[in-house]
VEXKE-459479 format. One record per atom (N, C-alpha, C): residue in one letter; atom name; z, x, y. Coordinates in steps of 0.02 Angstrom, whole numbers, plus 50000, padded with zeros to 5 digits. Atoms other than C-alpha are relative to their C-alpha. Example, Ala and Ser with C-alpha at 12.3 -4.5 7.8 and 13.67 -1.06 7.14 Angstrom:
2
LOMI type atom    c3    c1    c2
LOMI    a    N 50000 50045 49941
LOMI    a   CA 50390 50615 49775
LOMI    a    C 50000 50045 50060
LOMI    s    N 49997 49958 49941
LOMI    s   CA 50357 50684 49947
LOMI    s    C 50037 49961 50055
//
This chain:
82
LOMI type atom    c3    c1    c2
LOMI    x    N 49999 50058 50044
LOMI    x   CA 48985 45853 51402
LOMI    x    C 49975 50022 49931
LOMI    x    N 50033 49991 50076
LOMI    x   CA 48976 45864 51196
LOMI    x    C 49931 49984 50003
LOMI    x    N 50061 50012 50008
LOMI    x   CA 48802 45866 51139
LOMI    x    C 49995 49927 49971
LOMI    x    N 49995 50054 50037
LOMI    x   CA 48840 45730 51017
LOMI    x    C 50015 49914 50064
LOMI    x    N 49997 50035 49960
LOMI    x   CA 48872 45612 51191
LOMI    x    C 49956 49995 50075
LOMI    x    N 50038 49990 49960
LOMI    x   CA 48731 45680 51292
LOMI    x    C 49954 49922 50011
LOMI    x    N 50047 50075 50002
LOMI    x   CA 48624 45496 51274
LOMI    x    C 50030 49961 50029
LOMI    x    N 49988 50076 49986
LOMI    x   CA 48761 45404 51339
LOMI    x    C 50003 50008 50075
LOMI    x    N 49976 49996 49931
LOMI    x   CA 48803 45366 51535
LOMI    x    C 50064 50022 50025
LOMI    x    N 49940 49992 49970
LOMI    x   CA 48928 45423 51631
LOMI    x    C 50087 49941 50014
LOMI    x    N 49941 50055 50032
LOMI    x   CA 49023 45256 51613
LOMI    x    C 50004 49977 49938
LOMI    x    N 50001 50029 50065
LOMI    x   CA 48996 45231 51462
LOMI    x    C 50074 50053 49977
LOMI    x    N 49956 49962 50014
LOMI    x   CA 49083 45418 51437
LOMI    x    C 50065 50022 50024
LOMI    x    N 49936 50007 49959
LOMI    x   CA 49228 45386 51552
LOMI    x    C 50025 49920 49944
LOMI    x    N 49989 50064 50058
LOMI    x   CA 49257 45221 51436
LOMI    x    C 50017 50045 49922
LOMI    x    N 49992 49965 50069
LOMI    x   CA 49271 45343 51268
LOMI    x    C 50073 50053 50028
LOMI    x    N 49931 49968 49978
LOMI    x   CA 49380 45466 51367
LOMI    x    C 50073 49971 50002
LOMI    x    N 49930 50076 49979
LOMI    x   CA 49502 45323 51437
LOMI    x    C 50029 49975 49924
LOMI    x    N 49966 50029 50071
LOMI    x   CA 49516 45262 51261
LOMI    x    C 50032 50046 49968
LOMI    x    N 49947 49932 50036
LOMI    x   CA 49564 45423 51180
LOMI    x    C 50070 50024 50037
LOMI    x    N 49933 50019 49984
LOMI    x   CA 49701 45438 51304
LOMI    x    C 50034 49972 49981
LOMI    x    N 49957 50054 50020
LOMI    x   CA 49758 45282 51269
LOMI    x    C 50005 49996 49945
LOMI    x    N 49998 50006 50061
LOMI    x   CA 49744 45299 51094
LOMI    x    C 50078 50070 49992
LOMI    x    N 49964 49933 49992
LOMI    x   CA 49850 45489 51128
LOMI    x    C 50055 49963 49999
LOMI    x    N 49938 50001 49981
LOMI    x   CA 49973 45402 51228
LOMI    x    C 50048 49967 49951
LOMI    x    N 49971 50049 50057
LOMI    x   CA 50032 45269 51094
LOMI    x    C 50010 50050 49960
LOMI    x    N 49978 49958 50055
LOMI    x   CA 50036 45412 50970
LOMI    x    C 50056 50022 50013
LOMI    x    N 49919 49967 49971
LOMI    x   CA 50157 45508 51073
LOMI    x    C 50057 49960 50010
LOMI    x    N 49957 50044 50012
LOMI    x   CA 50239 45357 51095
LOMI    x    C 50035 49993 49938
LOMI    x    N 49962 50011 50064
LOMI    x   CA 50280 45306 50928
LOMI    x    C 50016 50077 49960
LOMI    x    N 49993 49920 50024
LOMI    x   CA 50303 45511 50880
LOMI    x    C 50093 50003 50032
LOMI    x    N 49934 50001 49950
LOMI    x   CA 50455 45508 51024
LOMI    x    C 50043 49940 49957
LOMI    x    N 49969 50056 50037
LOMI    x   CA 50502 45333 50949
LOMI    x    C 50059 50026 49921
LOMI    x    N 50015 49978 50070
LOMI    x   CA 50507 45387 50766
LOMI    x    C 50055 50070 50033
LOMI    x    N 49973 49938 50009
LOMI    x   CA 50597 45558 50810
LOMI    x    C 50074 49991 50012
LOMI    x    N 49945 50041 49974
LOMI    x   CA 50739 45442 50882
LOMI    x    C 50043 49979 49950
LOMI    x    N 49970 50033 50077
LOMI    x   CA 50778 45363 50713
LOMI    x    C 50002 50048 49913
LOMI    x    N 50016 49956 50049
LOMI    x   CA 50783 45499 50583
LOMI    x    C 50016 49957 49933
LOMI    x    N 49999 50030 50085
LOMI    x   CA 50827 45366 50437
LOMI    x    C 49955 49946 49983
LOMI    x    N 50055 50026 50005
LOMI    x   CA 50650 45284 50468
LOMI    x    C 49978 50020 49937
LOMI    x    N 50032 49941 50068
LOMI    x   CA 50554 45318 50302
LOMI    x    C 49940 50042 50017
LOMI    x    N 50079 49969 49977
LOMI    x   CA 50403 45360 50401
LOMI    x    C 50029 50072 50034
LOMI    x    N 49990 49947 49975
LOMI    x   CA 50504 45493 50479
LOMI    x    C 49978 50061 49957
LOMI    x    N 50034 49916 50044
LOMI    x   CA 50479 45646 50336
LOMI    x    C 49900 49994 49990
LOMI    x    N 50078 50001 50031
LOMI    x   CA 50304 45581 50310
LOMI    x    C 49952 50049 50087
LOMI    x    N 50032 49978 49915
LOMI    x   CA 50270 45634 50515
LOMI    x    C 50017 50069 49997
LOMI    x    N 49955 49915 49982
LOMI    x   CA 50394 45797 50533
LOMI    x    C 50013 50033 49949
LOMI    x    N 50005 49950 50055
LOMI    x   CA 50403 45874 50383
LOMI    x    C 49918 49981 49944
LOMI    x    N 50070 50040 50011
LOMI    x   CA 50210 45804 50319
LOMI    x    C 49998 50059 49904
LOMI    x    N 50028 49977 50063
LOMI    x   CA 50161 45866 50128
LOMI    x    C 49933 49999 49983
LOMI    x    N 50058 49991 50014
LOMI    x   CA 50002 45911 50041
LOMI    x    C 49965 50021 50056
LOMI    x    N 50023 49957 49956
LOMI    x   CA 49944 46037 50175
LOMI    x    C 49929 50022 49979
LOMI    x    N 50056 49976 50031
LOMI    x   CA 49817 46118 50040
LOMI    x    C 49960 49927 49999
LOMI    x    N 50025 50029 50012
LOMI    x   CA 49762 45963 49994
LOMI    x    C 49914 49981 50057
LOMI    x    N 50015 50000 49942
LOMI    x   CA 49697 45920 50163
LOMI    x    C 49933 50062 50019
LOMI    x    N 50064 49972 50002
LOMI    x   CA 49617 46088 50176
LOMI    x    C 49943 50020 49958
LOMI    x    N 50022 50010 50051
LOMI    x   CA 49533 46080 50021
LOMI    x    C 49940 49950 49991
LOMI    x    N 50050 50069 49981
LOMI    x   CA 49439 45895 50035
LOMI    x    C 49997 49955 50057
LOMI    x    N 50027 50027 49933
LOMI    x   CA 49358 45852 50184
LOMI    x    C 50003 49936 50021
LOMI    x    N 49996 50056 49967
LOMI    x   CA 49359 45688 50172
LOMI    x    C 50086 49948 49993
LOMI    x    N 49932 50049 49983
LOMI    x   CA 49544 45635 50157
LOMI    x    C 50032 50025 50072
LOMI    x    N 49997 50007 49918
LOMI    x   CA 49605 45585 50307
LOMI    x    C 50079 50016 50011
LOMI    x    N 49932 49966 49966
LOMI    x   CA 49755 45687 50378
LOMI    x    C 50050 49939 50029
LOMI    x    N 49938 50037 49971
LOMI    x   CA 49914 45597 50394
LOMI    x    C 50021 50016 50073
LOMI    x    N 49957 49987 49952
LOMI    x   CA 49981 45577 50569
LOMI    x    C 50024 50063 50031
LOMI    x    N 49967 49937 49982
LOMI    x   CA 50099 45730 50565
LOMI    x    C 49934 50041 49995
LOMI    x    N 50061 49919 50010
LOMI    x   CA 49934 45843 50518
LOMI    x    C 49967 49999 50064
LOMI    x    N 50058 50036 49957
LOMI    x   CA 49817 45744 50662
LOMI    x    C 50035 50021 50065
LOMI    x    N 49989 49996 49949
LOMI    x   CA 49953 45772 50791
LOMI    x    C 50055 50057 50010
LOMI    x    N 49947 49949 50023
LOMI    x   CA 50056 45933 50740
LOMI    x    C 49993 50055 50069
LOMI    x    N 49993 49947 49948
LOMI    x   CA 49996 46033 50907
LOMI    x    C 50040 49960 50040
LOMI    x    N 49971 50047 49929
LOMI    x   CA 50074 45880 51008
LOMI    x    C 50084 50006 50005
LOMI    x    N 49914 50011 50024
LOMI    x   CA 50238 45859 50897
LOMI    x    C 50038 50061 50021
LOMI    x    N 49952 49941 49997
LOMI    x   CA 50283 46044 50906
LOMI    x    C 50000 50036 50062
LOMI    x    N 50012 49997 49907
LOMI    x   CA 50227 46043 51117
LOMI    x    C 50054 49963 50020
LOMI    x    N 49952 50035 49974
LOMI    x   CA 50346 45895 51135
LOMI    x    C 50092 50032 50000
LOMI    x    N 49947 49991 50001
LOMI    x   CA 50484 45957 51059
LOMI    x    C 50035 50098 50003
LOMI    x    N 49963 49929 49980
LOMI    x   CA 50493 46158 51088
LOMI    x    C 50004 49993 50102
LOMI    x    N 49997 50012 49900
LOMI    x   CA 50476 46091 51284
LOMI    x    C 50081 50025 50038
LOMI    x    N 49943 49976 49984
LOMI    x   CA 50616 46193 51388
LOMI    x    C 50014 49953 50057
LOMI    x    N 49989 49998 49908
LOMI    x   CA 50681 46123 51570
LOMI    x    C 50043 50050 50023
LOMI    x    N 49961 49941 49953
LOMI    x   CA 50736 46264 51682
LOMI    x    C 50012 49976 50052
//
């Protein structure tokens, strides 16, 4: 268990887990959604994402989508079936 969650209970930290799933799954959801419709406008802002430096540069702006979920997007879609 993170240090930063050592204080809380075991249900408490099954309740934070569960949510981040569920927070995951909706992402992937609307990621799959969104990849469906390529003449969305939100689409280039997800799959092709801009201001990369920016990002690593100042800490506190908050990563667009495509930056936040770029190990998921490029897991979903290099996925083979054999």
């Amino acid at each position: 268990m993170p240090e930063s969650l050592s204080n809380i209970s075991s249900r408490q930290f099954l309740y934070v887990v569960v949510n981040d799933l569920g927070r995951l799954k909706l992402t992937l959801q609307y990621i799959v959604k969104l990849k469906a419709k390529i003449d969305n406008p939100a689409f280039d802002c997800v799959f092709n994402p801009l201001y990369e430096n920016l990002y690593g540069k100042n800490k506190k702006c908050i990563k667009s989508i495509g930056f936040r979920n770029k190990k998921h997007i490029d897991d979903i879609y290099t996925f083979r079936y054999y």
